[in-house]
C-alpha positions as CSV (number, residue, x, y, z in Angstrom):
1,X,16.3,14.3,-22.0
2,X,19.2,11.1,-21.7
3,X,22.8,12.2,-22.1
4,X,25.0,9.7,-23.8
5,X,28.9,9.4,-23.3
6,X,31.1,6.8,-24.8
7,X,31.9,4.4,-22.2
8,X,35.5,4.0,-23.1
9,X,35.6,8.0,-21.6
10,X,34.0,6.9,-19.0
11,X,36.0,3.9,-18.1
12,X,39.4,6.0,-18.3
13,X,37.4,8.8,-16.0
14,X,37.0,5.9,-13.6
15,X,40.2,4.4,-13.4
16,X,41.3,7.8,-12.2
17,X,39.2,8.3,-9.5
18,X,40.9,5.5,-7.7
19,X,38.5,5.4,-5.2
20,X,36.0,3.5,-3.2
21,X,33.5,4.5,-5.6
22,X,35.9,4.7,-8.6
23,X,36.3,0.8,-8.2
24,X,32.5,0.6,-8.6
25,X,32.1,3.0,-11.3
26,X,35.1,0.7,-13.1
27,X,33.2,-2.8,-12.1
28,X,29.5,-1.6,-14.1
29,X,31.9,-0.7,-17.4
30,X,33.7,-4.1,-17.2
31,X,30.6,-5.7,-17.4
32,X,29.4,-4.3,-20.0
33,X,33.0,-4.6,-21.6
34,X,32.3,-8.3,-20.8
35,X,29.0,-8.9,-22.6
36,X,30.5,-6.9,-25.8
37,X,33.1,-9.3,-26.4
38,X,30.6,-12.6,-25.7
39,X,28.4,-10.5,-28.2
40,X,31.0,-9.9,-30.9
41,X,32.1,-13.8,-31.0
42,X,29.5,-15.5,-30.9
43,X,26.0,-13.4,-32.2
44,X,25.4,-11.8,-35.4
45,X,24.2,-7.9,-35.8
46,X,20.8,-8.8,-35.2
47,X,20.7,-11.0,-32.4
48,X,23.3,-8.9,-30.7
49,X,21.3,-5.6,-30.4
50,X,18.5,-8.3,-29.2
51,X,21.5,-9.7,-26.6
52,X,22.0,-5.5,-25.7
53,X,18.3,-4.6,-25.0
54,X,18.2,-7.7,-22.9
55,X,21.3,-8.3,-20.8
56,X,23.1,-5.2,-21.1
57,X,20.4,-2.5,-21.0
58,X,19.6,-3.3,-16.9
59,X,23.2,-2.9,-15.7
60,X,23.4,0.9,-17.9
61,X,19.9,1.2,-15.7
62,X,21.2,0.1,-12.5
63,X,25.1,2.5,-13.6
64,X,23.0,5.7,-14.2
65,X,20.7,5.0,-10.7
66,X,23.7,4.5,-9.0
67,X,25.1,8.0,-10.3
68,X,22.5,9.7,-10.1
69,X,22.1,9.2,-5.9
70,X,24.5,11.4,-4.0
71,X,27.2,12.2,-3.9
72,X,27.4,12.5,-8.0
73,X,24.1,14.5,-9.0
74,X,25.3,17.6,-9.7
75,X,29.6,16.9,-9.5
76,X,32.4,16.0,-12.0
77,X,34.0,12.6,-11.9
């Protein structure tokens, strides 16, 4: 089972940890932020879910490995 939250949430959760690990947190939305924006200027619909599965997919990867190592299994933001 994969739970799903709306990274805007968890970007604002983030910012308020002002932390060590709160910068971090911050750093793996922002680059998703990034591509979003490359996406919505330059590909259509189609291509950009292509672009998603492709460049963004491995950093969501690489954002839930990271929180799911201690110390976050198991704690609140």
């Amino acid at each position: 089972m994969s739970f799903a939250n709306c990274w805007a949430h968890i970007r604002r959760y983030w910012l308020k940890a002002d932390s060590k690990n709160g910068k971090i947190g911050l750093e793996y939305c922002d680059q998703l932020y990034r591509l979003e924006r490359q996406y919505k200027l330059h590909l259509s619909l189609g291509k950009r879910r292509k672009a998603q599965q492709k460049q963004s997919k491995p950093i969501v990867v690489k954002f839930q490995e990271w929180v799911d190592k201690p110390p976050f299994f198991g704690k609140t933001p």
